[in-house]
C-alpha positions as CSV (number, residue, x, y, z in Angstrom):
1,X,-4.3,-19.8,-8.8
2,X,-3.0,-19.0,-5.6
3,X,-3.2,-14.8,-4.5
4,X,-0.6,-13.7,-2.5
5,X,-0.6,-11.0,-0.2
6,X,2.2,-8.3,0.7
7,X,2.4,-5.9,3.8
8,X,4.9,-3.2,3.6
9,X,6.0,-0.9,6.2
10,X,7.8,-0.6,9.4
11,X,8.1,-3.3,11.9
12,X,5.4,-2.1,13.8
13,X,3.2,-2.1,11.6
14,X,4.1,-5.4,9.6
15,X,3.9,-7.6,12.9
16,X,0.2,-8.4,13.4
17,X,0.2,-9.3,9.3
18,X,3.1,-11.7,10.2
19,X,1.0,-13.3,12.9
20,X,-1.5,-14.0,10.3
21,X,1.0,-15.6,7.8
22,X,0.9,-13.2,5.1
23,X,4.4,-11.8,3.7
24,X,5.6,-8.9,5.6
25,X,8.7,-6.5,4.1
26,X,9.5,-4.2,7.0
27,X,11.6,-1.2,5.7
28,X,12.8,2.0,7.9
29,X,12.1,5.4,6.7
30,X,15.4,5.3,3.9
31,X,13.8,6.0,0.5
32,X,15.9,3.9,-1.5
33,X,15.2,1.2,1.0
34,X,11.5,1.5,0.8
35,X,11.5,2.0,-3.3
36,X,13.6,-1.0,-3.7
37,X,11.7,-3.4,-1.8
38,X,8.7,-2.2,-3.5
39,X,10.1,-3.2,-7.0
40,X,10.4,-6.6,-5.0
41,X,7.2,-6.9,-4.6
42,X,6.0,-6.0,-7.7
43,X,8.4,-8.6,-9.2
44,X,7.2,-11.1,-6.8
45,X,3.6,-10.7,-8.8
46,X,1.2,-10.4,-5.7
47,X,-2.4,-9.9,-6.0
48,X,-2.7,-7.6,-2.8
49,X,-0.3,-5.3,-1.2
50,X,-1.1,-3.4,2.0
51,X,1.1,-0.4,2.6
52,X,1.4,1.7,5.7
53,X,0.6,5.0,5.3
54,X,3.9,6.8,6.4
55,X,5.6,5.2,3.7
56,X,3.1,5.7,0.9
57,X,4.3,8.8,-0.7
58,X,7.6,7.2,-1.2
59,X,6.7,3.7,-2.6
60,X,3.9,5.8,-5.2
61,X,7.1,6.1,-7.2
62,X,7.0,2.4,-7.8
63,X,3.5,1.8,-7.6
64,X,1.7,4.5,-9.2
65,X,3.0,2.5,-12.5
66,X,0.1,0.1,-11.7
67,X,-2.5,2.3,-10.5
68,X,-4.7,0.8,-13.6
69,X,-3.8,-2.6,-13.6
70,X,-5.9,-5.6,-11.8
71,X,-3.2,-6.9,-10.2
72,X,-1.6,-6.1,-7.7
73,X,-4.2,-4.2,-6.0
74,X,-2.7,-1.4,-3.6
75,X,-3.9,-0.3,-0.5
76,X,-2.8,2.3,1.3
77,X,-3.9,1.9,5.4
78,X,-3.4,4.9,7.9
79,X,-0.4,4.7,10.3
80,X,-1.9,4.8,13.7
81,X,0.6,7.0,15.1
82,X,1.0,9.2,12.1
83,X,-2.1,9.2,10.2
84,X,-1.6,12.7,7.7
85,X,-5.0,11.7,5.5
86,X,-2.7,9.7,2.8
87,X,-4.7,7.0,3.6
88,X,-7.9,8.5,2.9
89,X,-7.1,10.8,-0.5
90,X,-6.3,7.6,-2.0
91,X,-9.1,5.4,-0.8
92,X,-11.1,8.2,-2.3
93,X,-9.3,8.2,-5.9
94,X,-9.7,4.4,-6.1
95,X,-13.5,4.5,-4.9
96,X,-14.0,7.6,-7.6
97,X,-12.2,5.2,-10.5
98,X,-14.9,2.9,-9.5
99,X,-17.9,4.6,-8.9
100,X,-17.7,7.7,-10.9
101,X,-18.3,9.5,-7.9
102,X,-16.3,11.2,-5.1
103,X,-18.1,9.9,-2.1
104,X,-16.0,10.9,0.6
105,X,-16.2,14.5,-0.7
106,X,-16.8,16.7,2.4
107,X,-19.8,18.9,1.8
């Protein structure tokens, strides 16, 4: 079974993932845009999908629906030039599902 791989987020960002073959969906910053490609990708059934960051709140609204599924797994990577800790809260909720632990809690 072959596992595909998604990258979603602006052009920027979806470049360098291009480069490496994977399937890219650059979107701007228009919600409907960004929601709607989502839902592509979901119906596309891929195994990974790589969001950028300043887009992540928006496409949740698509994605939370599969927050406990196997497939596709979501991550969320920081924007390099607007990193607002999105990235990290939900690396932590995903490594607290799996551990049972919150270790990036800051003490």
């Amino acid at each position: 079974m072959e596992h595909k791989i998604a990258v979603i987020g602006d052009t920027d960002f979806v470049m360098p993932f291009s480069a490496l073959g994977l399937d890219t969906y650059p979107v701007g910053r228009i919600a409907s845009d960004i929601t709607e490609t989502a839902e592509k990708i979901i119906d596309a059934k891929y195994a990974l999908v790589v969001v950028a960051e300043n887009i992540a709140p928006i496409a949740e609204e698509v994605f939370s629906d599969y927050e406990d599924a196997p497939t596709p797994c979501i991550v969320v990577v920081p924007f390099p030039t607007e990193s607002a800790g999105y990235a990290t809260q939900a690396l932590a909720e995903v490594l607290k599902m799996a551990t049972g632990i919150n270790i990036l809690q800051n003490n």
